[in-house]
C-alpha positions as CSV (number, residue, x, y, z in Angstrom):
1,X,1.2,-11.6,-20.0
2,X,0.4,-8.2,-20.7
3,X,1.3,-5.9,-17.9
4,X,-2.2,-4.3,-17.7
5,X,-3.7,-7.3,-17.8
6,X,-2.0,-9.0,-15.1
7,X,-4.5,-11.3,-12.4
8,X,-3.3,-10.2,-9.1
9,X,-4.3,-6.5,-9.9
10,X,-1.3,-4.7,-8.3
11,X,-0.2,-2.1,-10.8
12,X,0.7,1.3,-9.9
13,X,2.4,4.0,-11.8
14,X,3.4,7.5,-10.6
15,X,5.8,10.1,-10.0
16,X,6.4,13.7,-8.4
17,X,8.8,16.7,-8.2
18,X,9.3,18.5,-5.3
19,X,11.3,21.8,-4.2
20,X,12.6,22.4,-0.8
21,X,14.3,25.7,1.1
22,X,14.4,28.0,3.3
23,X,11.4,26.5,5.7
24,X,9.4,25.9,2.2
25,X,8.2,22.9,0.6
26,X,6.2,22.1,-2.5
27,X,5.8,19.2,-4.3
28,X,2.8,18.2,-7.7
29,X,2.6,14.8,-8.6
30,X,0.1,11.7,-10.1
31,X,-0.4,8.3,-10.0
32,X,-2.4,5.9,-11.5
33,X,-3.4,2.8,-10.0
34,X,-5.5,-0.6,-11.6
35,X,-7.0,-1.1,-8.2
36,X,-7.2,0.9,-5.2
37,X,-9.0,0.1,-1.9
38,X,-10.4,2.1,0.0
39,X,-11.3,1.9,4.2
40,X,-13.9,4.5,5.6
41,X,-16.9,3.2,6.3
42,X,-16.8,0.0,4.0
43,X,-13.8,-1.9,2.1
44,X,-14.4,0.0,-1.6
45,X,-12.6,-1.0,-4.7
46,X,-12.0,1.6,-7.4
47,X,-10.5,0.3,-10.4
48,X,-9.0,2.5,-13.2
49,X,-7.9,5.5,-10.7
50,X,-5.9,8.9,-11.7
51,X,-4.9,10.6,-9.1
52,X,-2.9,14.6,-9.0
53,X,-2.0,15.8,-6.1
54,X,-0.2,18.7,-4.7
55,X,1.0,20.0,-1.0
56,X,2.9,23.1,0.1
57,X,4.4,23.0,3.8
58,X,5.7,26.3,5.4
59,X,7.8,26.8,8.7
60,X,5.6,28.7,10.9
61,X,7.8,28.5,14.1
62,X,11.4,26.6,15.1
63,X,9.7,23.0,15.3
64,X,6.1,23.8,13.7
65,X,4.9,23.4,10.4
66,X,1.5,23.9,8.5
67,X,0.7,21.8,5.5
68,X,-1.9,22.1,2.7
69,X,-2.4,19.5,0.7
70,X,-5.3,18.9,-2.1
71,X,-5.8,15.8,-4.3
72,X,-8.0,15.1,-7.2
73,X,-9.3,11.3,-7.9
74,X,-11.1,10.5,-11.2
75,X,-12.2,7.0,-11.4
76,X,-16.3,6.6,-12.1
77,X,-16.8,9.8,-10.4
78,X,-14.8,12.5,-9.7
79,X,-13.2,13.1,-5.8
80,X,-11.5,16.1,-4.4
81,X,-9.7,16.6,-1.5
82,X,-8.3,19.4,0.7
83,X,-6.3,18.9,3.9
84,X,-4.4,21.4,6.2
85,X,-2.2,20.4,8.9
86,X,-0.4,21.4,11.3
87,X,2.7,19.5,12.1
88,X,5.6,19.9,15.5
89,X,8.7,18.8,14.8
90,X,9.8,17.6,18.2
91,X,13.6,17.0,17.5
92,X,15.0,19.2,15.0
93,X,18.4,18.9,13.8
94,X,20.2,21.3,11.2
């Protein structure tokens, strides 16, 4: 069988590289996916999905973080996403 052609529809490829100091993270990645499902309002299938992401977190305060993250999906139409977050890290350990 060919790999991309295979009847259960669970193929996924990716990868990301990340850097981490000093109270800073980064990481850029992508994926691609055969199928990818989707639960908002309705069960969605998407088939054929790219997907590049990025996120930078930053140590605000001892314990607190803020994250950004943003993500670009192209499958029959295009979908962008931005999130920011804020994170506390209840038991920290160094």
């Amino acid at each position: 069988d060919d790999v991309l052609n295979a009847s259960d529809g669970r193929i996924a490829l990716g990868g990301s590289v990340g850097y981490q100091r000093s109270g800073l993270r980064a990481e850029l990645g992508t994926a691609w996916d055969r199928y990818k499902y989707t639960y908002y309002r309705d069960v969605l299938e998407l088939a054929d999905v790219r997907t590049v992401y990025g996120a930078v977190g930053v140590r605000a305060f001892d314990g607190l973080r803020v994250q950004a993250r943003g993500s670009v999906e192209v499958f029959d139409r295009t979908v962008t996403t931005v999130q920011i977050t804020l994170l506390q890290e209840l038991w920290v350990t160094r």
